[in-house]
VOPAGU-2260 file (C-alpha; in pm, 1 decimal, decimal comma):
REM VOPAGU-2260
SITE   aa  ch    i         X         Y         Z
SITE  UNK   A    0       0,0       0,0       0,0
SITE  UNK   A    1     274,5     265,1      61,6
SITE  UNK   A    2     442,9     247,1    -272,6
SITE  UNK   A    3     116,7     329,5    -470,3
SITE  UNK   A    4      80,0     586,2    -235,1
SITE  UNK   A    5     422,3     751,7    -264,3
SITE  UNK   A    6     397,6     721,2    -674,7
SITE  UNK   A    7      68,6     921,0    -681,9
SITE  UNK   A    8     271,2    1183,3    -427,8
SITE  UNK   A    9     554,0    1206,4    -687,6
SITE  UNK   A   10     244,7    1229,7    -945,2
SITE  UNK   A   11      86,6    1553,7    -789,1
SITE  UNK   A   12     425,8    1729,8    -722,5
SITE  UNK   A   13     515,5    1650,8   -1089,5
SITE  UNK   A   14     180,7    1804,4   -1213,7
SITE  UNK   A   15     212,5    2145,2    -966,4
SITE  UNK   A   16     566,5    2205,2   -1107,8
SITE  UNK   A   17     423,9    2199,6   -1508,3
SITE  UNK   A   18     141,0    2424,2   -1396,3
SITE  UNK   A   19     396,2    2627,2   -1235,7
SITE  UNK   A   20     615,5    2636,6   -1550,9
SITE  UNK   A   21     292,4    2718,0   -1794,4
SITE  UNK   A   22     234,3    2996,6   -1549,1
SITE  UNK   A   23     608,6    3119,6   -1548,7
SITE  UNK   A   24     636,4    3098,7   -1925,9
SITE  UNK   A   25     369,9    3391,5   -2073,4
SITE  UNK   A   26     564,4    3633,3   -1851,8
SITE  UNK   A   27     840,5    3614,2   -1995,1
SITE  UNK   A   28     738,7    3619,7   -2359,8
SITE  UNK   A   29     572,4    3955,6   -2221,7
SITE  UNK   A   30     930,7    4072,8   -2127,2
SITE  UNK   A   31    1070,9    4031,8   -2454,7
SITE  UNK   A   32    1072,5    4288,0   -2702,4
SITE  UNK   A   33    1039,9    4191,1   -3098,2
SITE  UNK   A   34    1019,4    4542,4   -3252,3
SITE  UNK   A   35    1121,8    4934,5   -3160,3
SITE  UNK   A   36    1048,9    5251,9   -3315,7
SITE  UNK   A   37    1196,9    5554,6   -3340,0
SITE  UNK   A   38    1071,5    5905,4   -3410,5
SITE  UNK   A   39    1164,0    6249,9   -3463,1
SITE  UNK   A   40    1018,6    6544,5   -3379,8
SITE  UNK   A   41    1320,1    6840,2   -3418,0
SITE  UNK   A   42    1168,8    7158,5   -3571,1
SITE  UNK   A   43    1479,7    7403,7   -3410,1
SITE  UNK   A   44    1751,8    7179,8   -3595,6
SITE  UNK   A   45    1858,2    7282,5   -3928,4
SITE  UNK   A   46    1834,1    6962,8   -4143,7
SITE  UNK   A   47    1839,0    7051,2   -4522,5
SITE  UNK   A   48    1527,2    6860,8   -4616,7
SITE  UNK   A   49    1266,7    6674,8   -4455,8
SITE  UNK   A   50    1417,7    6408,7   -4659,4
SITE  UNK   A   51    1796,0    6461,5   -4497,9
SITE  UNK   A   52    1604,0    6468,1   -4143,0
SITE  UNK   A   53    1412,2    6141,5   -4212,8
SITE  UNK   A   54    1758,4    5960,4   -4283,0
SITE  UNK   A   55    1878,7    6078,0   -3972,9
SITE  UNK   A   56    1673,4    5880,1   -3781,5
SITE  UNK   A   57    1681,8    5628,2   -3997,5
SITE  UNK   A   58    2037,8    5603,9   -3941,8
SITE  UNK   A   59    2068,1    5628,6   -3563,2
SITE  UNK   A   60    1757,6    5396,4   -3595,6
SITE  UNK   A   61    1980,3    5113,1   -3784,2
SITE  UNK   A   62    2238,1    5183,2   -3554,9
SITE  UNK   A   63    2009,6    5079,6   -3244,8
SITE  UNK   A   64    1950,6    4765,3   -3422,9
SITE  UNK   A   65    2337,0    4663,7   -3425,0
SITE  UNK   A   66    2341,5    4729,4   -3086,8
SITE  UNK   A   67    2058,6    4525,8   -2962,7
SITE  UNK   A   68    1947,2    4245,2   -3208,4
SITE  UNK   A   69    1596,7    4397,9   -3233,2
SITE  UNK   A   70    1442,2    4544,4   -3537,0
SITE  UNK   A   71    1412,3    4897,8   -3544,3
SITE  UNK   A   72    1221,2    5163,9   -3768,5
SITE  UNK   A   73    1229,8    5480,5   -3785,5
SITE  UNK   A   74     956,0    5758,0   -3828,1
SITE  UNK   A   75     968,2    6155,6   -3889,9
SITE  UNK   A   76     665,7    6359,4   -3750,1
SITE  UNK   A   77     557,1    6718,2   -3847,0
SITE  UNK   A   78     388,9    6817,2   -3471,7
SITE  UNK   A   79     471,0    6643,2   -3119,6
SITE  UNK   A   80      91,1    6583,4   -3081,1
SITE  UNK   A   81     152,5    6341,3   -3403,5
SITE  UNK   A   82     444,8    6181,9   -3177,8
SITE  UNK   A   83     251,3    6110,5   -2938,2
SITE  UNK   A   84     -19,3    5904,2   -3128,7
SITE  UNK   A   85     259,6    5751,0   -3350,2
SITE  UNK   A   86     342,9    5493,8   -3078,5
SITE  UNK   A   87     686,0    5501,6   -3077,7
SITE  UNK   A   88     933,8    5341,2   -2808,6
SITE  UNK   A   89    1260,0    5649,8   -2820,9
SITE  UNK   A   90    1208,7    5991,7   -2994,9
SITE  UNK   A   91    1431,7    6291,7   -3084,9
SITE  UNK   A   92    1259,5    6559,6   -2945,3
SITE  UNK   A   93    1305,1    6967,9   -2941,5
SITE  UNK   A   94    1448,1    7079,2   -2666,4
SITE  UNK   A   95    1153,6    7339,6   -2574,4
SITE  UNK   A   96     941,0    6997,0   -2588,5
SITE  UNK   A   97    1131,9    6801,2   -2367,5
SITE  UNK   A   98    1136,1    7111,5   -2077,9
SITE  UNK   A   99     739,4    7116,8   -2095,1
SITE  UNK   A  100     734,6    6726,3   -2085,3
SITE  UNK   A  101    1003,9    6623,2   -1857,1
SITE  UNK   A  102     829,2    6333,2   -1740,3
SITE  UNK   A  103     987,5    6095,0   -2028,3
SITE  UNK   A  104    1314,5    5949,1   -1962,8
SITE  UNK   A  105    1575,9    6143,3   -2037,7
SITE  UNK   A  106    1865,1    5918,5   -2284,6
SITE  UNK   A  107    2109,4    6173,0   -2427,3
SITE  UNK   A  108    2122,8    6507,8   -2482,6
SITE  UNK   A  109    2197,0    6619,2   -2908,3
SITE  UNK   A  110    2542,3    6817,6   -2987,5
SITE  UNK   A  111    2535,2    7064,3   -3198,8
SITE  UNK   A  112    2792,2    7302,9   -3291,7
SITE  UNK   A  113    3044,8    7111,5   -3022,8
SITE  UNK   A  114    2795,1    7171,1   -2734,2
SITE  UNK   A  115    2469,0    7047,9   -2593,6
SITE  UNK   A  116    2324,6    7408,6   -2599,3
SITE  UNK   A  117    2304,0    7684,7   -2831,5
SITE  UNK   A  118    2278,7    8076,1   -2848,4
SITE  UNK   A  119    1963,9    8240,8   -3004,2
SITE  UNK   A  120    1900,7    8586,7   -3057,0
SITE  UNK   A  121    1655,8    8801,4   -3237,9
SITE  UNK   A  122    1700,7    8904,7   -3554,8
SITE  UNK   A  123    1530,2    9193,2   -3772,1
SITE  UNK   A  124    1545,6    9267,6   -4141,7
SITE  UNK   A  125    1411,3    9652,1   -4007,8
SITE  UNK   A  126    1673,1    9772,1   -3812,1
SITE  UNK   A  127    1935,1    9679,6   -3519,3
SITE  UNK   A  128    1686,3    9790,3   -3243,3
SITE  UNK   A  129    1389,6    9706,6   -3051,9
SITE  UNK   A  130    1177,6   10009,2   -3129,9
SITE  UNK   A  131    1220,2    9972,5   -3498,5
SITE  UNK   A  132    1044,3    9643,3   -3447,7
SITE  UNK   A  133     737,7    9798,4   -3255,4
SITE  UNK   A  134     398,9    9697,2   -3473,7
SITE  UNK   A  135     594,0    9471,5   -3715,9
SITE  UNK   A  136     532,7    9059,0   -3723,8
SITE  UNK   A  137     701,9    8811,4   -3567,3
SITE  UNK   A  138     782,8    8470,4   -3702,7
SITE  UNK   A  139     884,4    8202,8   -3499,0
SITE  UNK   A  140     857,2    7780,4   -3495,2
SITE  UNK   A  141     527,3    7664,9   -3376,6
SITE  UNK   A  142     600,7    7339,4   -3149,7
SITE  UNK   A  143     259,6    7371,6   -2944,4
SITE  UNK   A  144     510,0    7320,0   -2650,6
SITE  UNK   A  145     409,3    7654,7   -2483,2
SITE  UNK   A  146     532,0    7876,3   -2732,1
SITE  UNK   A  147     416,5    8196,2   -2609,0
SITE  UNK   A  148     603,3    8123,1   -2243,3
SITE  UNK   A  149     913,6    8075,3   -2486,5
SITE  UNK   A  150     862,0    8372,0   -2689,2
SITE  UNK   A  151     713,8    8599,3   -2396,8
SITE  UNK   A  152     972,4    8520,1   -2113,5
SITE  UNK   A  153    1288,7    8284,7   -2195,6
SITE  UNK   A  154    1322,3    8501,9   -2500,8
SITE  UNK   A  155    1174,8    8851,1   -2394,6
SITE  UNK   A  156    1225,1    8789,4   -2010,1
SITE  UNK   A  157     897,9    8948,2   -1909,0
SITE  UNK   A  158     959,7    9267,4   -2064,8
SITE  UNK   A  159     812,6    9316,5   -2371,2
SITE  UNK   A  160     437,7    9357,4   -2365,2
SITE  UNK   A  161     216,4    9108,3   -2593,4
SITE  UNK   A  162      77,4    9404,0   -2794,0
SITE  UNK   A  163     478,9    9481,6   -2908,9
SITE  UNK   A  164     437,6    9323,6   -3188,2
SITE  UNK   A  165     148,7    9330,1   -3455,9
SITE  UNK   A  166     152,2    8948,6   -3467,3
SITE  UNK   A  167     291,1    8618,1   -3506,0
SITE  UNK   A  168     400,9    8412,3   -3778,8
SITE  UNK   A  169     399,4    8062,3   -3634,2
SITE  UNK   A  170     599,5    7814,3   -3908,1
SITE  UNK   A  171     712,1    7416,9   -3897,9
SITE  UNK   A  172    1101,4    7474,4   -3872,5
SITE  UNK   A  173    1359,9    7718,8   -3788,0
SITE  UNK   A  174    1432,3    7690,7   -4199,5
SITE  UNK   A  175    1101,7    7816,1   -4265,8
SITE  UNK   A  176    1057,2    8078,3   -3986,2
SITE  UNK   A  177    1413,9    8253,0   -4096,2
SITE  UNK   A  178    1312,3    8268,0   -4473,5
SITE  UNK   A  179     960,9    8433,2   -4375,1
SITE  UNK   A  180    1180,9    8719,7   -4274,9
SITE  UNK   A  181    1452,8    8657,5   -4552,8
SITE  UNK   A  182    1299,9    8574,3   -4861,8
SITE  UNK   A  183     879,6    8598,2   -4797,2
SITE  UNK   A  184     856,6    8910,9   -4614,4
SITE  UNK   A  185     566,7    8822,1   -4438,8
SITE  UNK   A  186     741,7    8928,4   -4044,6
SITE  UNK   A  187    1031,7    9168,4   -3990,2
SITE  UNK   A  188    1150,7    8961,7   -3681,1
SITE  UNK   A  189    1270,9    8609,9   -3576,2
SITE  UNK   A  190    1392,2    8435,9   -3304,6
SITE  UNK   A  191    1689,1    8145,6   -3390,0
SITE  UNK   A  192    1992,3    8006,0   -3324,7
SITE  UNK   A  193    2263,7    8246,0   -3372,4
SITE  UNK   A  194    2459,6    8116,0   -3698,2
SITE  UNK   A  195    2098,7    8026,9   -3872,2
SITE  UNK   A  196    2014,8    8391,2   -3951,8
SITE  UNK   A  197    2094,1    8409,2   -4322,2
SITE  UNK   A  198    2212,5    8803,9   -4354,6
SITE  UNK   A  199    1955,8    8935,2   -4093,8
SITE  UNK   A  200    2076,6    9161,0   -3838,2
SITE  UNK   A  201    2107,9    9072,8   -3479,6
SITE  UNK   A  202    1880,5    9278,0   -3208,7
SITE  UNK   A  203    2009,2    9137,6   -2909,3
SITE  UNK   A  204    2120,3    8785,9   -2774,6
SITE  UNK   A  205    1826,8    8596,8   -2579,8
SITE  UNK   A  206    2054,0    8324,2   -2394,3
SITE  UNK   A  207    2126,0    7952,3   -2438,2
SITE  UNK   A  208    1856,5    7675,3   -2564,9
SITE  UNK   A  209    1924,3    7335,6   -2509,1
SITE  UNK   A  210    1913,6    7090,0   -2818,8
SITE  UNK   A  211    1708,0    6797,4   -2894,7
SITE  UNK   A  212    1673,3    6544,8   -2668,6
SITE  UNK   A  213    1662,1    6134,1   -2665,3
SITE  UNK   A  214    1353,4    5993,8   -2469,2
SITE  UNK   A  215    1273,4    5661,3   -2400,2
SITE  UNK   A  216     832,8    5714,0   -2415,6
SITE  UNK   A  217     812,3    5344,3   -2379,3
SITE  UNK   A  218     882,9    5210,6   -2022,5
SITE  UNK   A  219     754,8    4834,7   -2055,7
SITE  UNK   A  220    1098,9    4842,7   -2272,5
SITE  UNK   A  221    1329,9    4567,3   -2073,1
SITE  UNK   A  222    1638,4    4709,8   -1879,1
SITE  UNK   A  223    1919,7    4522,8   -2061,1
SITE  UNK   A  224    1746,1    4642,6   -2367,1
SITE  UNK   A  225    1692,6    4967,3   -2302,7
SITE  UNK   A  226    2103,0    4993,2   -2147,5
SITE  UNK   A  227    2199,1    4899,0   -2540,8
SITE  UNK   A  228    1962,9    5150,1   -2663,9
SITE  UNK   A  229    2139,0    5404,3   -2458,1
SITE  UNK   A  230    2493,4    5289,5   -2545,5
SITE  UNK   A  231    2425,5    5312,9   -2873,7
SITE  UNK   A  232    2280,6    5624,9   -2902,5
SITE  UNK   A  233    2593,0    5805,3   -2759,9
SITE  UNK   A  234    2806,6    5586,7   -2962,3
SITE  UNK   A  235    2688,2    5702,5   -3241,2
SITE  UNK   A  236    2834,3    5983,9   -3501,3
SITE  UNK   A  237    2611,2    5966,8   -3782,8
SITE  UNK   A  238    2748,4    6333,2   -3848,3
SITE  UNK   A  239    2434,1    6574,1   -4002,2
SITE  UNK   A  240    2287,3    6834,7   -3841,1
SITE  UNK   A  241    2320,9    6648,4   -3503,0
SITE  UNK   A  242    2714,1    6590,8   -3505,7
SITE  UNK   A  243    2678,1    6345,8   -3188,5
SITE  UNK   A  244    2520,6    6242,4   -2807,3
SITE  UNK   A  245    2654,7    6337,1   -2470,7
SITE  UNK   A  246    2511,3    6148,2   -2168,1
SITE  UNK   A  247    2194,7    6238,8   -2021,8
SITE  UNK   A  248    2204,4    6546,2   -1825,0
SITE  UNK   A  249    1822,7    6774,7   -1727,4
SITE  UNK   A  250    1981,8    7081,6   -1638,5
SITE  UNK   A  251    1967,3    7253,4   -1950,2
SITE  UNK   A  252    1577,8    7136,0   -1989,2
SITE  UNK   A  253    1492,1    7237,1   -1614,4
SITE  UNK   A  254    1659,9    7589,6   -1699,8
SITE  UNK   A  255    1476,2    7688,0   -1995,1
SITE  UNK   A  256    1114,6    7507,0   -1798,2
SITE  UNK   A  257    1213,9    7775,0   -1524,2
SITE  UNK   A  258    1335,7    8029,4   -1753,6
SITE  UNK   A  259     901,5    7983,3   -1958,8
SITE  UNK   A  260     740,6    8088,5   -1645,1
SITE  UNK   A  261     653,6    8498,2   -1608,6
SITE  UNK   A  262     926,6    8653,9   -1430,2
SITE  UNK   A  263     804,7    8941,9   -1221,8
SITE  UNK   A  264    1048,3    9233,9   -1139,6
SITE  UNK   A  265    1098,8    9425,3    -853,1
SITE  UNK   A  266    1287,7    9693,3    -731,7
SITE  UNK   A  267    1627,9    9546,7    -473,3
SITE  UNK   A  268    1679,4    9783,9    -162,4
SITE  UNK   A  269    2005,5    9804,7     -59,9
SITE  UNK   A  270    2089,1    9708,1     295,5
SITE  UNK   A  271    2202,6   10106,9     496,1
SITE  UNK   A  272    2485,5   10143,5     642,9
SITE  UNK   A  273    2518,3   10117,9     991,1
SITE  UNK   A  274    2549,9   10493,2    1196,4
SITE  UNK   A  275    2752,8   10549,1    1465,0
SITE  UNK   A  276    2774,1   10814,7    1643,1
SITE  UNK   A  277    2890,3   10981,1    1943,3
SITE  UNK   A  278    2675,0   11143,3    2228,9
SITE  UNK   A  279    2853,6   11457,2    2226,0
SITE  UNK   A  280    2777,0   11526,9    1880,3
SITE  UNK   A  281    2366,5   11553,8    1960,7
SITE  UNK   A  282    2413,6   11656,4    2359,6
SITE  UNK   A  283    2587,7   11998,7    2452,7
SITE  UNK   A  284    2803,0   11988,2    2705,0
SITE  UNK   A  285    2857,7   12290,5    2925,8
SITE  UNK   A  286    3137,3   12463,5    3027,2
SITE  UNK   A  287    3274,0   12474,2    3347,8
SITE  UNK   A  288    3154,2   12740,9    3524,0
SITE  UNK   A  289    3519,2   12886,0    3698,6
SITE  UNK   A  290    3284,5   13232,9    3921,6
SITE  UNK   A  291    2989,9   13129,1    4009,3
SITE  UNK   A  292    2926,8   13407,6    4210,5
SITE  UNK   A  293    2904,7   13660,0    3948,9
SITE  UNK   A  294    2695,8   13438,2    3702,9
SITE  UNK   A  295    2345,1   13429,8    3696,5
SITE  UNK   A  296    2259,5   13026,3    3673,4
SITE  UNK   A  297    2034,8   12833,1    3791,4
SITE  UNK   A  298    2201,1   12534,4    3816,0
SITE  UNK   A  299    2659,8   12500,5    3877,2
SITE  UNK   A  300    2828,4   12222,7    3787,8
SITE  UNK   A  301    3168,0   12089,0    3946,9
SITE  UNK   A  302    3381,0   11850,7    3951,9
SITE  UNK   A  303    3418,4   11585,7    4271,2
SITE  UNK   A  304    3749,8   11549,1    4397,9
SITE  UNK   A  305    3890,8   11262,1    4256,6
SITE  UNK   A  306    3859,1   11052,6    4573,5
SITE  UNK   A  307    3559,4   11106,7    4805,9
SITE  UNK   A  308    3646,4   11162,9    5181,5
């Protein structure tokens, strides 16, 4: 009787460990990651075409691939709001996007011109001055990433009044929004990278933008995965308009987020300077009185003896 009982133990403890393996295995088919997709949504960066931006990605895209033995597209989008629905994994992303959305994770920051930042400054095809651009048009690239807190305060810090200008030429790319002043004529002013202005002249520097940044959107992507991705992004030096990748860093973003918000001026106080002064400069001391027998007082002083007896 015991050996028919022990073989139907074995039995059960057999059958719980293949339920336990059926159970184990969907979870990690979930883990595993067959395709990725990259996008691109860069309007600031000067790529020559939409054609010469699209291989870009496609590039860095392939390059992701190498790195992590999982097939990878790549995708070029005309708005972040078309990003968004596109369902990718990673994106390029303005830099102006990534401060107003700094809840994706941060992967590398874009170099450009040798640094992860550039200067902008306005430029005018009116005149080298602010008043000569008073009622006159503005263009500038529309992102939909708070554009007026970009225009209003990180560019005009607060100080120019919305009603300075007559009105505002929003346009896809910093291309576009520098030949509306250039070539089209239909603003006098722009805002862009210094080195982008095409023969315009230069009103006054506004301060440093970040560049693009690489976000992972996806976060179901594994870890070991998503470490390649990352390696491979700032490995790479697909050369273009985007020479290379540093490492991840948010202080530029977090800058320009603060930099969006109204800044509201007021006057500093300086701290006086302490007074000192003496009591014989606002108390007057009288003389000694020498006769008082002759002088007509109310009131003698004299001086004790030095010791008192």
């Amino acid at each position: 009787m015991r050996k028919p009982a022990i073989l139907a133990a074995v039995f059960v403890a057999l059958a719980a460990a293949g339920a336990i393996v059926l159970m184990v295995r969907p979870a990690r088919t979930q883990q595993s990651t067959t395709t990725l997709t990259v996008g691109i949504y860069a309007p600031s960066v000067e790529f020559a075409n939409a054609q010469a931006r699209l291989q870009y990605v496609q590039g860095l895209a392939k390059a992701i691939e190498s790195a992590t033995g999982v097939k990878t597209s790549a995708q070029a989008f005309a708005s972040l709001s078309a990003l968004r629905k596109g369902g990718v994994d990673y994106a390029i992303v303005d830099g102006q996007c990534y401060a107003t959305n700094q809840s994706w994770k941060l992967v590398a920051n874009a170099n450009i011109g040798g640094g992860t930042t550039r200067n902008w400054a306005l430029y005018s095809s009116v005149g080298s001055d602010m008043k000569s651009l008073e009622g006159k048009k503005l263009a500038f690239v529309q992102t939909g990433c708070n554009d007026n807190g970009f225009i209003d305060n990180a560019m005009l810090e607060s100080e120019v009044s919305s009603g300075f200008f007559a009105g505002r030429v929003g346009k896809p790319d910093i291309t576009a929004a520098v030949a509306e002043v250039v070539s089209y004529k239909g603003a006098q002013a722009v805002f862009a990278p210094v080195g982008s202005q095409k023969g315009l002249t230069k009103v006054f520097d506004t301060g440093a933008v970040p560049n693009p940044a690489f976000v992972q959107l996806n976060t179901k992507v594994p870890s070991a995965t998503a470490s390649k991705v990352e390696s491979a992004v700032t490995g790479f030096g697909g050369g273009g308009a985007i020479s290379s990748w540093s490492s991840a860093s948010k202080s530029p973003y977090s800058s320009l987020a603060g930099r969006m918000g109204k800044s509201v001026k007021k006057g500093v106080f300086a701290a006086p300077d302490p007074v000192r002064f003496d009591a014989k400069d606002v108390l007057i001391e009288p003389t000694t009185l020498d006769d008082t027998a002759v002088t007509d007082v109310k009131q003698h002083f004299e001086r004790p003896p030095v010791r008192m007896e």
